[in-house]
N, C-alpha and C positions, 0 to 999 in steps of 0.2 A: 439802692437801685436793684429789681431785680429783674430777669431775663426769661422769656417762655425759649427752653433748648427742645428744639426738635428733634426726629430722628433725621439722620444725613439722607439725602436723594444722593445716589449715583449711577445705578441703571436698573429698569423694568425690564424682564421679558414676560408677553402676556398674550392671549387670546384679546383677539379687541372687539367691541361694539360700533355699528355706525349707525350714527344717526345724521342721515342726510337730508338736514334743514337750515337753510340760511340762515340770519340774522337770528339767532335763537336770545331771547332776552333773559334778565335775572328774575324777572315774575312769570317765565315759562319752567325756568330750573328751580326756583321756591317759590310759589305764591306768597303775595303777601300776608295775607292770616295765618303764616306758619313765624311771620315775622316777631314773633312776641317774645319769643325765649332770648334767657342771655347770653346761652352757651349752646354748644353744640352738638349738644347729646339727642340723639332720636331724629336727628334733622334727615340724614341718610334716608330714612323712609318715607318722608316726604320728598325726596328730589321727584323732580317734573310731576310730583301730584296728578295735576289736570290731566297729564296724557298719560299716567298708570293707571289712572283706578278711573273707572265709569262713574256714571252719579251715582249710582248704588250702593260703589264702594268696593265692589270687586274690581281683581286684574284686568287691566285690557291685557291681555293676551298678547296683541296686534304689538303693543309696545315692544321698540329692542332689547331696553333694558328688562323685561321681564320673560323673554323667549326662554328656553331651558339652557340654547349654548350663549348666553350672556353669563351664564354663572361662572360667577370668579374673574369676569375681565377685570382687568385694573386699566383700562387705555379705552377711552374712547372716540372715533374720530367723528367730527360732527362739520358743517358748513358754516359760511365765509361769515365773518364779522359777530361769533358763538361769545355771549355777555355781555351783549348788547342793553342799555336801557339804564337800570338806576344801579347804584355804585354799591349796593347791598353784600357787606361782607359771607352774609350766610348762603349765598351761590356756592364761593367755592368750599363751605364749609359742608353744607350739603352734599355736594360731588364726592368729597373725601370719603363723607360719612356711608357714604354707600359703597366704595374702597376703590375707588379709581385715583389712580397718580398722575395721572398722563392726560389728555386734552390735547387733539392733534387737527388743527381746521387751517383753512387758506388764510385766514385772519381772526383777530379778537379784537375784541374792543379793548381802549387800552388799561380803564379805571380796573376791568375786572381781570385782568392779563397781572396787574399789581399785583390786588389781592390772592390771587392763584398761588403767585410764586409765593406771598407770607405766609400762606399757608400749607405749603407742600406740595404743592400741586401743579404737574409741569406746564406751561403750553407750548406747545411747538405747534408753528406756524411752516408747511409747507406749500410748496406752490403748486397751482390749479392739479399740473398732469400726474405730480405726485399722490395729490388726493384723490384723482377719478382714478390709477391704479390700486389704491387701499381700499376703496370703495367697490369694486368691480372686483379682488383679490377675495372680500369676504364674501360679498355674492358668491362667488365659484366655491369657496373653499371655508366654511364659517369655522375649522377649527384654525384658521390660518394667527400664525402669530407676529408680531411685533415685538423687535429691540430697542428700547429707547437708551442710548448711552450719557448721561447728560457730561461728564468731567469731557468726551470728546465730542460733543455737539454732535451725534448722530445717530439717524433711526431707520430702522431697515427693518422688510419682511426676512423673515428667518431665512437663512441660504441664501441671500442675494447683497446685493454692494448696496453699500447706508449711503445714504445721500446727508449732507449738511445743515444746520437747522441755526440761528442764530439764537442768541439771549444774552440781555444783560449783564457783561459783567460784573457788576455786584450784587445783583439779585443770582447770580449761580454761587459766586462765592459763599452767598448764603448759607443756598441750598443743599450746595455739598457737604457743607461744613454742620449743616441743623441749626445755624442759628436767625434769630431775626436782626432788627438792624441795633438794638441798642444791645446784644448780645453780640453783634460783630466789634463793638467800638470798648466791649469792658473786656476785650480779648486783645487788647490793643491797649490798655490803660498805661502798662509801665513805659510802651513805646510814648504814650501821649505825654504823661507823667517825663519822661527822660528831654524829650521837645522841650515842652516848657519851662524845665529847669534850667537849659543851655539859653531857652530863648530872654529868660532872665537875665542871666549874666550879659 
């Protein structure tokens, strides 16, 4: 058996992006005709395609992810129910690929809230007032930043009290740790291995 070892998530601090659109789906973050590859190498440059590049094929400009102060964010905050639609692992693989960790909306869809976390990639889920201040915070202030703590569940504008964020625990256990789920359980082999020997007897 072998196991994909990640690197550990434990906290971002970053400049953030907002993109403030509801129901954002997995063929708005990869169109499907990017869907062909088996890995995910290059993907990054196709996330949200449709809304980067014009038909021509240049920048939209207009986009957040392609403004001048998006460079280097790793934290994106985006609107309520963000992976939405088909269960397409290459969403969060794309998001990654383009170097954001973090994914911060009033809700996710759940199928792709899964795939996030196996792949590294946080989501925290805050509520309404917290996100019209993140959103209303970069307005005013776009080099404004963000700490996401994951080992303490919390995320705050830089200077001010973090507020609470839930998640799985054992999808954090995970992610702190860098492993996936059969790389959480062959970390665990002699415990399993010691079980069954007494459960023989």
């Amino acid at each position: 058996m072998s196991s994909e070892r990640k690197a550990a998530f434990t906290s971002v601090t970053s400049i953030y992006v907002v993109l403030p659109v509801d129901n954002v789906d997995t063929d708005q973050i990869i169109p499907a005709r990017f869907l062909k590859v088996t890995d995910k190498r290059g993907l990054g440059d196709q996330v949200f395609a449709d809304w980067r590049y014009r038909p021509d094929g240049t920048p939209n400009l207009d986009f957040p992810l392609n403004r001048p102060d998006a460079a280097g964010a790793q934290i994106l905050v985006a609107g309520a129910n963000f992976g939405s639609g088909s269960s397409r692992e290459h969403a969060p693989w794309a998001l990654v690929g383009w170097g954001l960790r973090v994914i911060v909306a009033p809700s996710f869809a759940d199928i792709f809230k899964q795939n996030a976390m196996k792949n590294g990639l946080l989501p925290v889920a805050v509520r309404a007032a917290v996100y019209d201040q993140l959103v209303a915070r970069r307005h005013a202030n776009p080099e404004a930043r963000l700490s996401v703590d994951l080992p303490a569940q919390t995320l705050a504008l830089v200077g001010e009290a973090p507020t609470q964020f839930e998640i799985d625990p054992f999808a954090k256990d995970c992610m702190v740790n860098g492993v996936d789920e059969l790389g959480y359980l062959l970390d665990r082999v002699a415990d399993i291995e010691r079980y069954e020997s007494q459960h023989a007897q």
